[in-house]
N, C-alpha and C positions, 0 to 999 in steps of 0.2 A: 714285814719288809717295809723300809723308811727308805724313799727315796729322798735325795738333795738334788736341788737346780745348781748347776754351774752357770755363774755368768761372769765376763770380764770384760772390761772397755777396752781392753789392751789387742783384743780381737774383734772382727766384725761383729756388730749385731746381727741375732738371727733375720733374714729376709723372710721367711713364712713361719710356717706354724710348727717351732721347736725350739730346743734350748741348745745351747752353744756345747754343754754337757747335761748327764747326768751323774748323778753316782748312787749305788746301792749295795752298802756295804761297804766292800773295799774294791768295787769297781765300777770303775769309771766307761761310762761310753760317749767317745767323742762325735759328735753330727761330724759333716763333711764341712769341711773347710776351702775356700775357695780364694783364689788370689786379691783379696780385696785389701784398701790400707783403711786398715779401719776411723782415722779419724774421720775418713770423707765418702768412707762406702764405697770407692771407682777401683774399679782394678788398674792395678800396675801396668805402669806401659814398660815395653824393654824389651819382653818376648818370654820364651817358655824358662829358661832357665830362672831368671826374677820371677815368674809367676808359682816357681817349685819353690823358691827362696823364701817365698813370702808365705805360703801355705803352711812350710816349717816354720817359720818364725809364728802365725797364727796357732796352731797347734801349740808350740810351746805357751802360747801365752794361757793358752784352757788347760792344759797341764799343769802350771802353773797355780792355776787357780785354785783346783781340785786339790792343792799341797801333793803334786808329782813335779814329773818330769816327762819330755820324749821317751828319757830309757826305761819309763814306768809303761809303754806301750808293748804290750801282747802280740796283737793281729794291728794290722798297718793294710788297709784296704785302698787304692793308688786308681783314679781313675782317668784315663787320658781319650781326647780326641784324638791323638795321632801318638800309634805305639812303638815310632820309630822315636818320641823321645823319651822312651824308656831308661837308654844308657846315660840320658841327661840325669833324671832322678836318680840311678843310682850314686852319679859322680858329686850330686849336692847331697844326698843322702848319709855319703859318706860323710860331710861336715858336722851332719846334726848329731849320728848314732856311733854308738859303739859296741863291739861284740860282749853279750849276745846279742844278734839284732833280733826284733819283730820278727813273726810269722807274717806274712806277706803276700797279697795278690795286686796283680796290675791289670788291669780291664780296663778296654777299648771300648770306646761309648760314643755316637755318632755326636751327642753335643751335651752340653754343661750350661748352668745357668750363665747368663751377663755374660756369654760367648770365649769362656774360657776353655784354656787347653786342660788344665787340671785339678781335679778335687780329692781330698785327702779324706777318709773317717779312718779312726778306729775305737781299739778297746785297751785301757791303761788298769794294770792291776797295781795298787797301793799296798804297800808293807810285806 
C-alpha cells in the first residue's frame, strides 16, 4: 500500500496534525473542512449559508487536487452545531452535486473548531 499527501493552497492549510487529503490507490479521504478563506485562515463572515458555500468550494478545491471532483465523493459526512440548518445544506448542496449524490450523514456536534457552524469530511473514489 502507497499512500500520497494531498495538499493545495487553494484550500485552508491543515490547523493540526494532518493532511488536507490522502489517497491510497484510488481513494481519496478528505479531512474535514471548515469554513475558512484560505489566503488568510479567518473564517467567512456572512453566517451559515457562506460558511456551507465555502466548505464546498474548500472541498472542491482538494478534490481537485487529488485529479477528482465533488461528484467523485462516496460518503459526504456534514457536521453542524445547529441541526435546524440542515435544509440550508441541502439547498446549497444542491448547487455543488448532482444525482447520484454521496451516501451522507449530518451530526449535531455541540462545537467546531474557530467557533464554526459547519465542518464537512469525506471519502472520494477516483476512476
Amino acid at each position: 500500500m502507497s499512500k500520497q499527501i494531498i495538499s493545495t493552497d487553494r484550500a485552508p492549510a491543515a490547523i493540526g496534525t494532518y493532511s488536507q487529503a490522502v489517497r491510497v490507490e484510488n481513494t481519496v479521504y478528505l479531512s474535514g473542512q471548515i469554513p475558512l478563506i484560505p489566503a488568510s485562515m479567518e473564517v467567512i463572515e456572512g453566517g451559515i449559508q457562506d460558511e456551507i458555500n465555502l466548505v464546498f468550494q474548500n472541498l472542491t478545491a482538494v478534490c481537485e487536487a487529488a485529479d477528482g471532483t465533488l461528484q467523485d465523493i462516496v460518503k459526504l459526512n456534514i457536521y453542524l452545531t445547529d441541526l435546524s440548518n440542515f435544509p440550508i445544506v441541502n439547498e446549497v448542496m444542491a448547487q455543488y452535486f448532482e444525482q447520484p449524490y454521496p451516501a451522507r450523514a449530518a451530526i449535531g456536534v455541540s462545537e467546531l473548531p474557530k467557533g464554526v457552524g459547519v465542518e464537512m469530511d469525506g471519502v472520494m473514489v477516483i476512476g
